[in-house]
N, C-alpha and C positions, 0 to 999 in steps of 0.2 A: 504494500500500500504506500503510495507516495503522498504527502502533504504539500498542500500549496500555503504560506507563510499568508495568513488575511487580519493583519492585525484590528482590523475595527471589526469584524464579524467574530472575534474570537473576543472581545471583551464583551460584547453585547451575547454571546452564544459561548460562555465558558465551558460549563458542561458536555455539550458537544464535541468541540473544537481542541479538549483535551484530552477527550477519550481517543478521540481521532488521533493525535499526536501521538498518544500510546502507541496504540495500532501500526502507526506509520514504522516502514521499514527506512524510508527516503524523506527528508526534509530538502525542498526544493529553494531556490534562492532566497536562503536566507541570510549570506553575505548581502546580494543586492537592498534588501532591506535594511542591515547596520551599517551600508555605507551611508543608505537614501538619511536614513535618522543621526546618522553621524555630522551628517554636511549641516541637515536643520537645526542641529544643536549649535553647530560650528556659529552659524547667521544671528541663529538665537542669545548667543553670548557675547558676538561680537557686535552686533546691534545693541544689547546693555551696556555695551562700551562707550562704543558712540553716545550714546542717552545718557551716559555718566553714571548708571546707575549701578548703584553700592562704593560710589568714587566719593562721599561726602567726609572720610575724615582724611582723605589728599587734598582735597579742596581747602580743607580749613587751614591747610597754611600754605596757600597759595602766597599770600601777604607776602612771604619770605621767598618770594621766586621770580626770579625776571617774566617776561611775557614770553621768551622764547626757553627758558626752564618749563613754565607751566604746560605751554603745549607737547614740549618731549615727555615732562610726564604724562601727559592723556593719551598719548601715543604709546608709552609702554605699558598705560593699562590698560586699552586694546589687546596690543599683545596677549600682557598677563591674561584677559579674559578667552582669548583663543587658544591659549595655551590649556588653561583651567579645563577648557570643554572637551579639549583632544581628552586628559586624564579623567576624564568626570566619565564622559562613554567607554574608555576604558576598564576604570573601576568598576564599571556598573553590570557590564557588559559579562566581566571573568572573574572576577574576584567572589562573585556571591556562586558563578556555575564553578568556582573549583570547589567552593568548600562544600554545597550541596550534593556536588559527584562526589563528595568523598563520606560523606554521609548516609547516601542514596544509596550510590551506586547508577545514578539512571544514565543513561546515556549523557555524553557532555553536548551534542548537537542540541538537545530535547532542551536541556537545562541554559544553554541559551538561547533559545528558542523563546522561554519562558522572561528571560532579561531582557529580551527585546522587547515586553510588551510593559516591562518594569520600567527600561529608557521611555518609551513612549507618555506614560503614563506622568511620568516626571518630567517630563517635558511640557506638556501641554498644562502642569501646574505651576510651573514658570514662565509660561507663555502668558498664562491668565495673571500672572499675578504683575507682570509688567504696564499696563496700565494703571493698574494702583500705585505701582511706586511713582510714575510719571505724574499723574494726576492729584492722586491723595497724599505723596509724601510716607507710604507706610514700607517700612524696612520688611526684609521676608521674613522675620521672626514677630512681626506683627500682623502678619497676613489674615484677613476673615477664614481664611482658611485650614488655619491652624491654630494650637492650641495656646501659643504665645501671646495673644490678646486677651485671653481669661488670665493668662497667671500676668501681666504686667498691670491687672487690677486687683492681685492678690497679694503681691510681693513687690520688691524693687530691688530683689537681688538680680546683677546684670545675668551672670550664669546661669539661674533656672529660668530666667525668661528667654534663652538661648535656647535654654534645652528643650524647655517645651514648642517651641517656635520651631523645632525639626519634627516635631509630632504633627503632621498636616492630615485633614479628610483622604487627600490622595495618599499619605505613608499609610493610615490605617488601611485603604482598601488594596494598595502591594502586599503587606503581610495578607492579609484574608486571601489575596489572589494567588500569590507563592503556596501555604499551606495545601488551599485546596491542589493547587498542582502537584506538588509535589506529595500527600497524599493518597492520591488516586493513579501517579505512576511510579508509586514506592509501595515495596510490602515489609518495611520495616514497621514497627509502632507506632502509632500518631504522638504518642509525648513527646519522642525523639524528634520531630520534625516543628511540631509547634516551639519546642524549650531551642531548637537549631535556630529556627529563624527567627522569635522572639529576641533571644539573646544578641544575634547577629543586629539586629535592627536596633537595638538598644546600645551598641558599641559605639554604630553606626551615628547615632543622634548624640551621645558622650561624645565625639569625636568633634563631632561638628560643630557640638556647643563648645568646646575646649577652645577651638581653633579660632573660632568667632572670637571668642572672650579676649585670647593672648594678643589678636592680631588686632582688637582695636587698641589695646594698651600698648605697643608695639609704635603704633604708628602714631598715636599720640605720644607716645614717648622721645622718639625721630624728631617732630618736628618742636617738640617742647625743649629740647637740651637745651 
């Protein structure tokens, strides 16, 4: 049985489209698809470049930069953000299918098969959330979308509002989506798989909030000596 890669008939038709993947002995172009979502990530973060957006604490010491400083720096945070995106689909891509094939066991084709529809998903929740940053000023860890806008009415610790702010509607329906895949083309135990990815996605958002946290004091710190 061959599978044809149909990434919006397969989130709207998971059940289906999973069992099918099972089944399948042949996954058909599904390179062609991680380059097609590769390149859209690539536009997608290089256009947040352009827009300046998450550029607001290089901005703030612009004061200290000639006019032709400033624009080399905009120009290498372009870069930085092309850069960012190569590694982002990267990570996204192999990093979650090595450790689930090592877990699994399931085929590694399959198990990125399943990341590609994880890039997708993460994608299009960055896409949405790019006019709110334009528009309304709100950082991704304030997004309606996640869960950083209740806890930065709960706290004003900077770090858990990071942390919770990688907790988005779209993060919880990747884990609900992973589980059930991996699941239904695994015959290991469901704790093993639920406590795999759970854990995994909890690294995943620690990491993120870490990284957030260090690098605004980082950069405030730069321009503050």
């Amino acid at each position: 049985m061959i599978y044809q890669v149909q990434l919006i008939k397969l989130l709207f038709a998971v059940d289906d489209h999973i069992f099918r993947i099972g089944k399948a002995e042949q996954i058909r172009n599904p390179w062609k698809t991680v380059v097609l979502l590769g390149l859209l990530c690539l536009v997608t973060y290089s256009g947040m470049g352009i827009l300046g957006i998450g550029s607001s604490a290089l901005s703030s010491g612009a004061v200290l930069l000639t006019a032709s400083e400033y624009e080399l720096s905009k120009l290498y945070f372009i870069i930085g953000r092309m850069i960012y995106s190569t590694a982002f689909v990267l990570f996204v891509l192999f990093i979650p299918s090595l450790i689930y094939y090592w877990v699994t066991k399931i085929p590694f084709k399959k198990l990125l098969l399943m990341q590609v529809v994880v890039l997708f998903i993460m994608l299009v929740e960055r896409i949405l959330w790019i006019p709110l940053a334009v528009y309304a000023g709100l950082d991704w860890f304030v997004s309606p979308f996640s869960l950083g806008i209740i806890a930065s009415y709960l706290t004003d610790v900077t770090f858990l509002i990071y942390l919770c702010g990688a907790v988005s509607l779209f993060q919880i329906w990747i884990v609900i989506f992973q589980i059930k895949f991996l699941t239904k083309l695994s015959g290991i135990h469901k704790a093993w798989i639920w406590s795999t990815v759970i854990l995994f996605h909890l690294a995943v958002w620690s990491v993120t909030a870490v990284l957030a946290f260090t690098d605004l004091y980082m950069i405030d710190g730069w321009f503050n000596e």
